[in-house]
C-alpha positions in Angstrom: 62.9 -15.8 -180.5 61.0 -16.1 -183.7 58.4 -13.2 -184.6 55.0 -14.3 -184.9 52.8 -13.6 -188.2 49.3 -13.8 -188.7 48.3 -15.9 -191.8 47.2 -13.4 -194.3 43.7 -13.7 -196.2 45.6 -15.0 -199.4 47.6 -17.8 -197.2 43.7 -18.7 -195.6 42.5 -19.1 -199.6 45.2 -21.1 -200.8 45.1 -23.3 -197.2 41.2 -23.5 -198.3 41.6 -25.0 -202.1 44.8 -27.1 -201.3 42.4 -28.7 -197.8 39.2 -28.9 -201.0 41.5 -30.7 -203.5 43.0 -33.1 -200.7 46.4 -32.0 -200.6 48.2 -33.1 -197.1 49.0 -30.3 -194.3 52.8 -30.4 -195.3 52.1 -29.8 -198.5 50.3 -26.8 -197.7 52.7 -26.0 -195.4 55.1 -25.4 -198.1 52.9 -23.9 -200.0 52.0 -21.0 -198.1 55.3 -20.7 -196.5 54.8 -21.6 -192.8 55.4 -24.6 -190.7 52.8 -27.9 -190.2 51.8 -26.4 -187.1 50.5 -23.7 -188.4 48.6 -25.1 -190.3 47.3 -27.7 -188.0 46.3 -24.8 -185.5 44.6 -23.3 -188.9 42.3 -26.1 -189.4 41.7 -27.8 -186.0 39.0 -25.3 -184.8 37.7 -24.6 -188.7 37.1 -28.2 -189.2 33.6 -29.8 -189.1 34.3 -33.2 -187.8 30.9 -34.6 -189.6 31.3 -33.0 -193.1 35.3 -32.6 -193.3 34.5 -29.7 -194.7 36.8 -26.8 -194.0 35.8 -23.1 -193.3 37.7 -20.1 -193.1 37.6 -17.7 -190.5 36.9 -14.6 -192.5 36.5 -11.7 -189.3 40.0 -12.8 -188.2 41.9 -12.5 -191.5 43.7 -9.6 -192.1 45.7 -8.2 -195.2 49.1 -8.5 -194.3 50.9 -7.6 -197.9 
């Protein structure tokens, strides 16, 4: 069984600019080492569905270095 790990404040700003310069969720996904998934699960609830505009979730984010 695979051991889960938070997304890390400096993953959630580099999912932030790639989702603000239009890159796709795989090519985040690679970026920030982690799977599609992830990233899906990362955006779905941070998503306004009016604007397209994506925020982060700043009070969950913790410094995992």
């Amino acid at each position: 069984m695979k051991k889960y790990t938070q997304l890390n404040l400096d993953q959630r700003y580099v999912i932030k600019r790639m989702v603000d310069e239009g890159f796709s969720q795989r090519d985040i996904a690679k970026a920030v080492g982690k799977s599609e998934r992830t990233i899906s699960r990362e955006l779905s609830p941070n998503i306004n569905k009016k604007t397209n505009d994506f925020k982060q979730r700043k009070k969950s984010c913790r410094k995992n270095n």
